[in-house]
C-alpha positions as CSV (number, residue, x, y, z in Angstrom):
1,X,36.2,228.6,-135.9
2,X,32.6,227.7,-136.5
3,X,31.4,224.1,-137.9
4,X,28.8,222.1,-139.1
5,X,25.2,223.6,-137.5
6,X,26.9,226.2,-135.7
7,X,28.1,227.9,-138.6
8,X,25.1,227.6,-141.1
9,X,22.7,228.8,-137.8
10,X,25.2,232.0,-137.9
11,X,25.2,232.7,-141.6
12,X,21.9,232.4,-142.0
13,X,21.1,234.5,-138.8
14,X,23.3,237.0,-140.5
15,X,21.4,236.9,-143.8
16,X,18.0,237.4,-141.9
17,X,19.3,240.2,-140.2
18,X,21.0,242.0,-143.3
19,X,17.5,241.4,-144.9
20,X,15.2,242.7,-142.4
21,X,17.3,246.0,-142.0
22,X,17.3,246.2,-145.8
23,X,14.6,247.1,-148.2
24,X,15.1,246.2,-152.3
25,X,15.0,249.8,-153.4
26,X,16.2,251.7,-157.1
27,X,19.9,252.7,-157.2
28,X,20.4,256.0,-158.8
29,X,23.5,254.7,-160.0
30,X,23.2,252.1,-162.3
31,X,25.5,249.9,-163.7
32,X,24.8,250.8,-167.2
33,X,23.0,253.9,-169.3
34,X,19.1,252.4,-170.1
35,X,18.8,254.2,-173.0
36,X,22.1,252.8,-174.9
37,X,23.7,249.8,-173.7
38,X,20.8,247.7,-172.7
39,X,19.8,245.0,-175.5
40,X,16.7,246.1,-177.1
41,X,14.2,243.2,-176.6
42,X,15.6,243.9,-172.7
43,X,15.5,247.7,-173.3
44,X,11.8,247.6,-174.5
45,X,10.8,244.8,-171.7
46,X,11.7,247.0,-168.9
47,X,9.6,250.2,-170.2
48,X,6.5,248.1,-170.3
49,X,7.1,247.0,-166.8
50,X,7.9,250.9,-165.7
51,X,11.6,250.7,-165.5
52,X,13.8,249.6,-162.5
53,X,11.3,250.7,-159.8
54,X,8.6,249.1,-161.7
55,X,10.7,245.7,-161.6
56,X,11.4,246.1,-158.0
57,X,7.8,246.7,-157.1
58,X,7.0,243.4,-158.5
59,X,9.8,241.3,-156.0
60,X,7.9,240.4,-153.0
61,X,8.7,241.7,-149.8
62,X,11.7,240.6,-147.2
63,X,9.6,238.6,-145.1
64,X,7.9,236.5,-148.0
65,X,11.5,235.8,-149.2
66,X,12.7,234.8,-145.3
67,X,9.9,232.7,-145.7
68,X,10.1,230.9,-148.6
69,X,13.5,230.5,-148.4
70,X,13.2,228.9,-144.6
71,X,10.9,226.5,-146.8
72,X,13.8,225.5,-149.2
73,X,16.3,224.8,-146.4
74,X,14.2,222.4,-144.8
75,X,13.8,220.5,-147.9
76,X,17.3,221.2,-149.0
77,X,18.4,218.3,-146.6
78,X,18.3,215.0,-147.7
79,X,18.0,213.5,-144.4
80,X,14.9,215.2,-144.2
81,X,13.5,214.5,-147.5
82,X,14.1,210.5,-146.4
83,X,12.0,211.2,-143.3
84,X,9.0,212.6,-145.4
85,X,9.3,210.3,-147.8
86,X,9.0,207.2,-144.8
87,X,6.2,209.6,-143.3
88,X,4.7,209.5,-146.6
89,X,4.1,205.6,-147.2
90,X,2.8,205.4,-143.1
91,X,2.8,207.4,-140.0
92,X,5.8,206.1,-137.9
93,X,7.7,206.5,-134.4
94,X,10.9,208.4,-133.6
95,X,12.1,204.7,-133.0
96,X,11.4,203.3,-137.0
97,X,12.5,207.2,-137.9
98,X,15.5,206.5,-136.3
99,X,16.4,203.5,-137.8
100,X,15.6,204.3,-141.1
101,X,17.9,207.6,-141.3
102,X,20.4,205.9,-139.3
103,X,21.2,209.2,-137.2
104,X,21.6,210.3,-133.4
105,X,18.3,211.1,-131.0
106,X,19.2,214.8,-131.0
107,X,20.0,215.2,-135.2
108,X,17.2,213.3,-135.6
109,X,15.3,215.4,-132.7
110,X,16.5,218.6,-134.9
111,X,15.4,217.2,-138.4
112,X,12.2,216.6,-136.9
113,X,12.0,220.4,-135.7
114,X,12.5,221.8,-139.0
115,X,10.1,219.8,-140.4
116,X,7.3,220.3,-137.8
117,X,8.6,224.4,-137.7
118,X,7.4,224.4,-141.9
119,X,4.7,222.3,-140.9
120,X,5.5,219.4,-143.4
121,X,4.9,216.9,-140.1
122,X,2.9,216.8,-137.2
123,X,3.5,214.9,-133.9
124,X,0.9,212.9,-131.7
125,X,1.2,211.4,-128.5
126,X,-0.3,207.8,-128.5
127,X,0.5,206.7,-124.9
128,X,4.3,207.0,-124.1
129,X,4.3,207.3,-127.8
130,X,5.0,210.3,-130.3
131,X,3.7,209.1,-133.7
132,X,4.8,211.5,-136.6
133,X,2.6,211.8,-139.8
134,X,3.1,214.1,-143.1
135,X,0.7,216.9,-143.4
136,X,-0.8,217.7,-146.5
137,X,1.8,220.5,-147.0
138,X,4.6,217.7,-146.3
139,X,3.0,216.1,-149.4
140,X,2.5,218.9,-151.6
141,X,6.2,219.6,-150.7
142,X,7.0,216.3,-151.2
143,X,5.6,216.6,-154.9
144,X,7.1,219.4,-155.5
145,X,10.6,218.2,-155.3
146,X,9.8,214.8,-157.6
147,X,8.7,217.3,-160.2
148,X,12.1,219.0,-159.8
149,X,13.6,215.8,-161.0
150,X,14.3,213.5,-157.9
């Protein structure tokens, strides 16, 4: 039986994959007849916009949706939404990092990973030191959520 990491690393591995190998395209068999049981506004809405294909057209492609959603997992965490908030107020060591989100070395080491990955942080070695600091995408991130109500 998969847990915790394990299993949200293999869903999500699964997802990418079914996406990549699919492509958003027109069924021929819809789930209802366009010309009589759509509502009308909905009807008349869809015509302008040239139909089904035309609606499809307009959904970006697979790999802008793997990306954006690999953007809303990292910030779907609150663990690291507490780090970027701390990064926010001062650039800070995996030590004060540490303390702050109470976790082990190596989920703290992972959090950290995400983060950098999206580049919301960045890393810099100051002597035997790794000092980590919120990039402007981390803020602009960052703002994005407290607009969404936190």
């Amino acid at each position: 039986m998969l847990t915790g990491r394990v299993k949200y690393v293999a869903i999500s591995y699964k997802f990418e994959l079914l996406m990549a190998q699919s492509r958003v395209k027109p069924s021929k068999e819809y789930c209802c007849d366009f010309t009589q049981d759509l509502p009308e506004p909905i009807r008349m809405d869809l015509e302008k916009r040239g139909g089904v294909e035309g609606l499809i057209s307009r959904i970006p492609e697979v790999s802008a949706l793997l990306a954006s959603s690999r953007l809303h997992q990292a910030l779907a965490d609150p663990i690291r939404l507490t780090i970027l908030n701390a990064l926010h107020a001062q650039p800070l060591c995996v030590c004060v990092i540490k303390g702050i989100v109470n976790i082990a070395a190596s989920k703290l080491s992972y959090h950290l990973s995400i983060l950098k990955e999206q580049d919301f942080i960045v890393g810099e070695q100051q002597g035997n030191w790794i000092i980590y600091s919120i990039t402007d995408r981390g803020r602009r991130a960052l703002k994005c959520t407290e607009r969404m109500g936190m």
